[in-house]
C-alpha positions in Angstrom: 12.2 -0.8 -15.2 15.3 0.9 -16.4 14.2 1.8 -19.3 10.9 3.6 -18.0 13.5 5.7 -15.2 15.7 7.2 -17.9 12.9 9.1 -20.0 11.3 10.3 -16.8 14.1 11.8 -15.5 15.3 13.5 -19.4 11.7 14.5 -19.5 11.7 15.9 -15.8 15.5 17.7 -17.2 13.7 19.3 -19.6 11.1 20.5 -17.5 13.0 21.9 -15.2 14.9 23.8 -17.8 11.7 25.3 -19.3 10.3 26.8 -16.0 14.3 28.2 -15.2 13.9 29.7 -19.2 10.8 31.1 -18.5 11.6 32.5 -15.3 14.9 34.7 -16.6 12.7 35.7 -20.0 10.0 37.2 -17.3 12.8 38.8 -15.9 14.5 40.0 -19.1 11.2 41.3 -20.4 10.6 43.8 -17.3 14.2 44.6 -17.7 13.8 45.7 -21.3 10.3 47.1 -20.3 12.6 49.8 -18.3 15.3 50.1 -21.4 14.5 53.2 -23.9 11.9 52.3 -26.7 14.5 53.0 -28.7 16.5 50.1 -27.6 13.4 48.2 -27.6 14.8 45.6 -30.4 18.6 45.7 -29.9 17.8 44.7 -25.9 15.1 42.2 -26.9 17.7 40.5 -29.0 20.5 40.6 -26.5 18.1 39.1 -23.8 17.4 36.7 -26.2 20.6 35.7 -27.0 21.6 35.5 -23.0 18.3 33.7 -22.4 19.5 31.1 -25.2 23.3 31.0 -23.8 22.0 30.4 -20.5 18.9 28.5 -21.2 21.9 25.9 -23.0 24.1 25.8 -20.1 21.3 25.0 -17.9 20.0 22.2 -20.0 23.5 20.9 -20.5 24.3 20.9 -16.4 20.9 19.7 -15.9 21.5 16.6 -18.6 24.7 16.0 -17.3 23.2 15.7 -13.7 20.6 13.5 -14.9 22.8 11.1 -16.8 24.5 10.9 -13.1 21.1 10.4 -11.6 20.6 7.8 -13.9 23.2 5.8 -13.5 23.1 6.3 -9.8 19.4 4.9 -10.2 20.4 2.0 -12.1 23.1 0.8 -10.2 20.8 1.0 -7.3 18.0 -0.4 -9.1 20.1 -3.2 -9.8 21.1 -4.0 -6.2 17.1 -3.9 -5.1 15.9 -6.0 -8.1 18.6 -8.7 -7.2 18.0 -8.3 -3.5 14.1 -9.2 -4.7 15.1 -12.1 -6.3 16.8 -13.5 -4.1 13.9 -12.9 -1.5 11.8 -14.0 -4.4 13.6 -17.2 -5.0 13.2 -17.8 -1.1 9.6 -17.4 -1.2 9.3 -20.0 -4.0 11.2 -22.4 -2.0 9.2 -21.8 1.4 5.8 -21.8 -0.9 7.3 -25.4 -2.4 8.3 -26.8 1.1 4.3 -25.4 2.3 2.5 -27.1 -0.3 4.4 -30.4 0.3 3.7 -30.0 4.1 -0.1 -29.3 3.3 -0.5 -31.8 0.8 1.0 -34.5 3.0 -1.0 -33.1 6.2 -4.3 -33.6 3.6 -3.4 -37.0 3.0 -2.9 -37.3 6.5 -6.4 -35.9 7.8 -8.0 -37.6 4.8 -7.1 -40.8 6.6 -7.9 -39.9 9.8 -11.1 -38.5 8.7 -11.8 -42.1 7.3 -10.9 -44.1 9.6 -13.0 -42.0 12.1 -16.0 -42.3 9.9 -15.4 -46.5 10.3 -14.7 -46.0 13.5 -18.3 -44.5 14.2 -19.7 -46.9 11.5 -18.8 -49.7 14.0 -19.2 -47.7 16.9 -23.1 -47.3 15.6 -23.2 -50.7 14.4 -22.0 -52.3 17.8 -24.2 -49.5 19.4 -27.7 -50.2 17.9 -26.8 -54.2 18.0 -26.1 -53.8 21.8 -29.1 -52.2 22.1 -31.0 -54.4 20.4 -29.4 -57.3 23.1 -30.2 -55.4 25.6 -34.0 -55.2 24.7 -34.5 -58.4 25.8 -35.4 -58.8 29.8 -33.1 -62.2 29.8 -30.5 -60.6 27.8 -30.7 -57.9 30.4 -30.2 -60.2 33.4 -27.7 -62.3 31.7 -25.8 -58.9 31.2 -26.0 -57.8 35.0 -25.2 -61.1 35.9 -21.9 -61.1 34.5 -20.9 -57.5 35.0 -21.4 -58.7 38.9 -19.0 -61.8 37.7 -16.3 -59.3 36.9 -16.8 -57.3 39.7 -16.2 -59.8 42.1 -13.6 -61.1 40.3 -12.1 -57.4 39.9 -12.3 -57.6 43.9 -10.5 -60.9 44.6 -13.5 -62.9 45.2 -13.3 -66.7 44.5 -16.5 -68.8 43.5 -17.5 -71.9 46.1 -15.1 -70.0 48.5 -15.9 -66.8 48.9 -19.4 -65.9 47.3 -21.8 -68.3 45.6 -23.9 -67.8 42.5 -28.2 -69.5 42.1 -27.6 -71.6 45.1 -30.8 -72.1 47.0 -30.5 -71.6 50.4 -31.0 -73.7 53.2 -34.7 -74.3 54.6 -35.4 -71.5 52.1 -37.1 -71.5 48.4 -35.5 -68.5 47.0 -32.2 -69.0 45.0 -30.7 -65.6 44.9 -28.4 -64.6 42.0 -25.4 -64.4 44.4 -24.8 -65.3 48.1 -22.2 -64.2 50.6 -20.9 -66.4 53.3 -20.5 -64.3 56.6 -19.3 -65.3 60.2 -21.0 -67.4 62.4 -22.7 -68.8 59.6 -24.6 -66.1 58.4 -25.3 -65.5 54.4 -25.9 -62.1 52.2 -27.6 -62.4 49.5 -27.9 -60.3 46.4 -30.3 -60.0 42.8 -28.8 -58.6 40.3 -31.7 -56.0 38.3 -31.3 -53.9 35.3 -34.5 -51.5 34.6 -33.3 -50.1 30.8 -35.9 -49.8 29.0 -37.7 -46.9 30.1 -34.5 -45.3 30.8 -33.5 -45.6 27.6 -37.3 -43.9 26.5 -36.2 -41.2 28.4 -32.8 -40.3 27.0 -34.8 -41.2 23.4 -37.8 -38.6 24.4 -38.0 -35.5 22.1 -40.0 -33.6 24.3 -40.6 -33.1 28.0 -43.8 -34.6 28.5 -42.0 -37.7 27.2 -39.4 -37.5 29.2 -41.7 -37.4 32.4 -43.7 -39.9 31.3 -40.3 -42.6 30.7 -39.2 -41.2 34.2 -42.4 -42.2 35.9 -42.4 -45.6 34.5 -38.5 -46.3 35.0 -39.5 -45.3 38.7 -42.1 -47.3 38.8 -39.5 -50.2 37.6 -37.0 -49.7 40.4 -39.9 -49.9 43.0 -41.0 -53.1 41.2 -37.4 -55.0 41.6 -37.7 -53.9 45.0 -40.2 -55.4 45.7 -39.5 -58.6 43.8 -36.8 -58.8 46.1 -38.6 -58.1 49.6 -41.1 -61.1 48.1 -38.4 -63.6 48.1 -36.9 -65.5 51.3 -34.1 -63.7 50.4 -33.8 -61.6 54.1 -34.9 -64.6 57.0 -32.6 -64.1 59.9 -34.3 -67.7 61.3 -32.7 -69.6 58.3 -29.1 -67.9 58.9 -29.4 -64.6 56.6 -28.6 -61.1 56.9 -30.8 -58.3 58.1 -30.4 -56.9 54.9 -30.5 -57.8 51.0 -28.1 -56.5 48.3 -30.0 -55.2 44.8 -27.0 -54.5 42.2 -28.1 -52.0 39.6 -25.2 -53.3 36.8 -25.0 -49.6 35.3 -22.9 -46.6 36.8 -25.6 -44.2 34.8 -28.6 -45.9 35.3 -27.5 -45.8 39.0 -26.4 -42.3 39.1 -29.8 -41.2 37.3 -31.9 -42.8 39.8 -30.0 -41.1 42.9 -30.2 -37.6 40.7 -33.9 -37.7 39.9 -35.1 -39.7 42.6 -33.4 -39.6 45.8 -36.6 -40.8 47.7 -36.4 -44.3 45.8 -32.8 -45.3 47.7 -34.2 -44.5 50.9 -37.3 -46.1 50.6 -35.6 -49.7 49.3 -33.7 -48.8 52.5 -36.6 -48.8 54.5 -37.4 -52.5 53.2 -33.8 -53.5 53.8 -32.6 -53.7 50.3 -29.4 -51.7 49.4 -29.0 -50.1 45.8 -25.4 -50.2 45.0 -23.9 -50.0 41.6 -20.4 -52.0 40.5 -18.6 -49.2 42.0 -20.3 -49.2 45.4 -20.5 -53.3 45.4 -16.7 -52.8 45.6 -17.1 -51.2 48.7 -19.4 -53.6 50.3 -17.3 -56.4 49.3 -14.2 -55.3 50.7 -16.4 -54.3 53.7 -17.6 -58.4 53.6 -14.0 -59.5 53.1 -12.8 -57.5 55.9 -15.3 -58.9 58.7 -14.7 -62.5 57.1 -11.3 -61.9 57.6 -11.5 -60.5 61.3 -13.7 -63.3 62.1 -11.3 -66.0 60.3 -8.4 -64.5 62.6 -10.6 -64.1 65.8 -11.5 -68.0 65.1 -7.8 -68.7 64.7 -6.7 -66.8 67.9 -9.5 -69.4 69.7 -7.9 -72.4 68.3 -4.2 -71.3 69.3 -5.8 -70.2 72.8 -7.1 -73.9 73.2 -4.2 -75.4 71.5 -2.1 -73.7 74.6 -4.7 -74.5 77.0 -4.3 -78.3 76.1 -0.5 -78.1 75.8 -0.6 -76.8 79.5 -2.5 -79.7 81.1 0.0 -81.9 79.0 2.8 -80.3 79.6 1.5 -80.5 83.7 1.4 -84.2 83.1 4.4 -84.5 81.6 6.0 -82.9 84.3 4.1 -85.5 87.2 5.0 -88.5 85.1 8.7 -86.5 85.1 8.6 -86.7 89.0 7.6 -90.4 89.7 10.5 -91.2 86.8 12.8 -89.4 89.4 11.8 -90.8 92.3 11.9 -94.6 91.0 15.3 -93.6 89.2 16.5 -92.6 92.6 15.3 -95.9 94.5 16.6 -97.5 91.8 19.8 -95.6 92.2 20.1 -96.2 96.2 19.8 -100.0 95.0 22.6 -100.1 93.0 24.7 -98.4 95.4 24.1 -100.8 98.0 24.7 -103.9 95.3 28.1 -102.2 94.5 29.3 -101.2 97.8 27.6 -103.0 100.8 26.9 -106.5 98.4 30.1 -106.5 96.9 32.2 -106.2 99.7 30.6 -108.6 101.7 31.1 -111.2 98.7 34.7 -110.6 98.5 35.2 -111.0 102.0 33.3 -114.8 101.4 35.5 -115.7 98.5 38.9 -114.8 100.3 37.7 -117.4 102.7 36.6 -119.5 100.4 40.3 -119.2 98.5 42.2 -119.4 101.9 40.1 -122.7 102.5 41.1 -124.6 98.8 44.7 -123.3 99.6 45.1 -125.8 102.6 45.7 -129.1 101.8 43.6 -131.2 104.2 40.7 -129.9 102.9 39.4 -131.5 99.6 37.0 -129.2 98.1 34.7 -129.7 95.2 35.8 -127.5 92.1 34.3 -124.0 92.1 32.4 -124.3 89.3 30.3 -127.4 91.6 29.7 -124.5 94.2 26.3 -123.2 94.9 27.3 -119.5 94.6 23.6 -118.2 93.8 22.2 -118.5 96.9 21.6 -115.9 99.2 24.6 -115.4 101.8 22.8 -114.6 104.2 21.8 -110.7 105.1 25.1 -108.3 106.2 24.0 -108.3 109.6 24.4 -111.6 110.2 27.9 -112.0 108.4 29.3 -108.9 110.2 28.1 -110.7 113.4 
């Protein structure tokens, strides 16, 4: 870059020395243009001779200025070209640093990327093999069956005590997929039905009269559990059930599609006593169950305590009478003693101080005292004090 600078500006000196020469010869030649003709040549070649003196210091003041320029240049040429390199030298190093970032952030996404693609190669795998299950009305049941399994579980419920699963019930023929003991002996039973195929018809239907005719025939399944359901002796108050059936719909979106495209359906199961709920809602109703089977348990408990008390009150009354005739007899009994140790005993002493005044004398032979009837009745204190 140098090397270009300093002809430029030697080629830009001369320049500038040209134009100033030709600018005092113009003004030379009208000066001489005003001279004598006479002095036409000695004038020409005194202007010449100035214009050459001056036309040489100019160029020599001009190169000298330039070299100054020049070195001025370089200096600060210097300065900006190792200023770039520096910059230069830090944009290599940021560039390096990049590309190592971007080659391990390809590595990276080039994993990611495949273990996504094996992810949805299993995801569709598992997907079309679950469907493929699922086609199968048993498979189906099986499913709902043990979706309700977890629910119940999921809600606390204990099998044999707190719900029972395909146990007939009694004086009835239908065997319901689930039963729920209720107070006073009272049962709920629930089916457990999973109408998939059309609905899965409809979310497979590429246009809409498709999709209205899959709708109309998944309707026309939900109607037909219901009614499976209302058939069985799965709601008969006279053999101890509820007013009411349970119908579990094992799918959150097969549940949610039904009350979005067909309202009417819920209400009318309604109207024939059987309740659509999904897992979510079967929640509720069990905690709903649980509760009343609890209130009832504690209501039944509170009975028991009340006729636990009421029979600890007529014991506790006898207690107390059998506590009264105990005092009285103790009291006799105590009156008795008094008179043995006062009344009794004085009168005895008073009969063996005789009896010891008598053996002190000596004209009386007595038999020994063990020889002497002493068990016999004294007579009554009356008749000694008289």
């Amino acid at each position: 870059m140098l090397e270009v600078i300093v002809p430029i500006a030697i080629v830009v000196g001369i320049a500038v020395g040209a134009l100033v020469l030709g600018l005092m010869t113009r003004r030379l030649i009208n000066s001489a243009r005003v001279a004598a003709a006479s002095d036409r040549d000695a004038a020409i070649r005194l202007a010449t001779e100035q214009v050459t003196t001056l036309a040489g210091e100019r160029l020599s003041a001009q190169a000298t200025l330039g070299a100054q320029q020049v070195a001025s240049d370089r200096e600060l040429v210097q300065r900006q070209v190792a200023a770039v390199g520096d910059q230069l030298e830090q944009v290599r190093t940021a560039m390096t640093g990049l590309e190592a970032a971007r080659a391990a952030q390809h590595a990276t996404l080039s994993e990611q990327i495949r273990s996504v693609a094996e992810q949805s190669a299993a995801l569709q795998g598992t997907t079309a093999s679950l469907k493929a299950a699922l086609a199968s009305p048993q498979a189906r049941g099986q499913w709902g069956e043990r979706m309700a399994e977890d629910v119940l579980r999921a809600a606390g419920m204990i099998e044999g005590v707190n719900y029972h699963k395909r146990k007939q019930a009694p004086g009835g023929t239908g065997i319901p997929d689930f039963a729920f003991p209720l107070p006073n002996g009272l049962r709920l039973n629930m089916d457990v039905k999973f109408p998939l195929a059309n609905y899965l018809r409809y979310l497979d239907a590429g246009s809409d009269p498709e999709r209205q005719e899959a709708l109309k025939a998944f309707l026309r399944d939900v109607r037909g559990r219901v009614k499976e359901v209302t058939e069985r002796e799965y709601i008969d108050p006279a053999n101890g059930t509820a007013d009411c059936v349970l119908l579990l719909i094992p799918n959150e979106q097969v549940h949610a599609f039904i009350h979005t495209n067909a309202p009417g359906v819920i209400d009318e199961a309604m109207a024939q006593r059987v309740i659509l709920c999904s897992p979510v809602g079967l929640i509720g109703v069990l905690a709903v169950i649980r509760q009343a089977a609890d209130s009832f348990a504690f209501q039944q408990a509170a009975r028991d305590v009340l006729d636990l008390l009421a029979a600890f009150a007529k014991q506790w009354g006898m207690f107390l009478e059998g506590l009264e005739r105990l005092g009285k007899r103790l009291d006799a009994a105590h009156e008795e003693y008094e008179k043995l140790t006062s009344t009794r005993r004085r009168q005895i002493d008073r009969v063996l101080l005789r009896i010891e005044d008598l053996r002190s004398q000596p004209t009386l032979a007595l038999p020994e005292p063990a020889t002497l009837d002493l068990t016999g009745d004294a007579g009554s204190g009356e008749e000694e004090e008289g």
